[in-house]
C-alpha positions as CSV (number, residue, x, y, z in Angstrom):
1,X,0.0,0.0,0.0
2,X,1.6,3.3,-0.9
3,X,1.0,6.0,1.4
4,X,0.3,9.9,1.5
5,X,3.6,11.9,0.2
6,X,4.1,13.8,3.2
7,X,7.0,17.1,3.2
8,X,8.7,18.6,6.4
9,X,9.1,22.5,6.2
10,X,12.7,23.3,6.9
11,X,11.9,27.2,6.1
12,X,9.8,29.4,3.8
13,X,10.1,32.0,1.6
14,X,7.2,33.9,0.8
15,X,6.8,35.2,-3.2
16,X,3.8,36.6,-3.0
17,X,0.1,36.4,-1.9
18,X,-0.3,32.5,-2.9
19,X,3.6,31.0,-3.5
20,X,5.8,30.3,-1.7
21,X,9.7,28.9,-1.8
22,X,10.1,26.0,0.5
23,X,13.2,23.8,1.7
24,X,11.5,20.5,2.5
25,X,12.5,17.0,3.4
26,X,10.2,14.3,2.2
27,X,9.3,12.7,5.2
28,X,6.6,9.6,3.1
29,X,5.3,8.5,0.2
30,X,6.6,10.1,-3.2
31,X,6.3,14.5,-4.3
32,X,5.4,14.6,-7.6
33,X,5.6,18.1,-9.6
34,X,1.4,19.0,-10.2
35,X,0.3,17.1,-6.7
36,X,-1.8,18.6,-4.6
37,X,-1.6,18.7,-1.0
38,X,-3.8,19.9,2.3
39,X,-3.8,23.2,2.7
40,X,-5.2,23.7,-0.5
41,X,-1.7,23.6,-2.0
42,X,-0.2,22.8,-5.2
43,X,3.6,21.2,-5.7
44,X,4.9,23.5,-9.0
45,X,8.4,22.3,-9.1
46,X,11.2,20.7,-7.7
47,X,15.0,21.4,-7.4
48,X,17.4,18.9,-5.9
49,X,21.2,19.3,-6.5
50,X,20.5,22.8,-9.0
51,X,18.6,20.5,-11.5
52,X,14.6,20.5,-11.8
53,X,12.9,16.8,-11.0
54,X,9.5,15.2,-11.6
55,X,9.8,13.7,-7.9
56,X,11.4,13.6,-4.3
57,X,10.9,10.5,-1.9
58,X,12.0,9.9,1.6
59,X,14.1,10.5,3.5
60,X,15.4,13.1,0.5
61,X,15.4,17.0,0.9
62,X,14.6,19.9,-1.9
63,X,13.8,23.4,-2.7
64,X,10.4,23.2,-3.9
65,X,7.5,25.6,-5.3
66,X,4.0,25.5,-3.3
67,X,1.0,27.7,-4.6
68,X,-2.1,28.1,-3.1
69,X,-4.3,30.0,-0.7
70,X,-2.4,27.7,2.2
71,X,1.6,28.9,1.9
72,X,-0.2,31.5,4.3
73,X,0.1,29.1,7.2
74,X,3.7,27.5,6.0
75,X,5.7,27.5,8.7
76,X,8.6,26.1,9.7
77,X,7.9,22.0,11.0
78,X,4.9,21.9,9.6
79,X,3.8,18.6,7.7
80,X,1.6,19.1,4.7
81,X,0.1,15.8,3.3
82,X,-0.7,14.8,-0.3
83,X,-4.5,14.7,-1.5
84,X,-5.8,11.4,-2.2
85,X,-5.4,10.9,-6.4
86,X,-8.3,12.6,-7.6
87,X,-9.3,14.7,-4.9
C-alpha cells in the first residue's frame, strides 16, 4: 500500500500572496511536480542538487515551489500531506 507523500518545512520564503519557496524533506510517500496537498496547496516544481525533478521520496530533501491559498500558514515543521489521487 503506498502512502500519502508527506514534506517537512525546513523554512519558507514567501513570493507573494499565494507562492511560496520552501526547503522540504520528504518525510513519506513520493512528491510529484502537479500534486496537490492539504492546505489547499499545489507542488509546482522541484530542485534537488541545482537541477529540476519530476519527484522527491524519503528520506530526501529539496527546494520546492507551493502555490495556493495555504503557503499563508507555512511554517517552519509543519507537515503538509498529499491529496488522495483525484481529490
Amino acid at each position: 500500500m503506498n502512502s500519502a507523500a508527506r514534506l517537512q518545512i525546513h523554512s519558507v520564503e514567501h513570493e507573494g500572496f499565494d507562492t511560496a519557496v520552501c526547503v522540504v524533506r520528504c518525510t513519506a510517500g513520493i512528491a510529484r511536480v502537479g500534486q496537490e496537498y492539504a492546505g489547499p496547496l499545489t507542488l509546482d516544481s522541484i530542485l534537488r542538487h541545482g537541477k529540476e525533478v519530476e519527484l522527491l521520496d524519503p528520506p530526501h530533501s529539496a527546494k520546492v515551489w507551493l502555490s495556493g491559498a495555504g503557503v499563508r500558514t507555512l511554517e517552519r515543521g509543519a507537515v503538509v500531506t498529499a491529496l488522495p489521487s483525484g481529490k
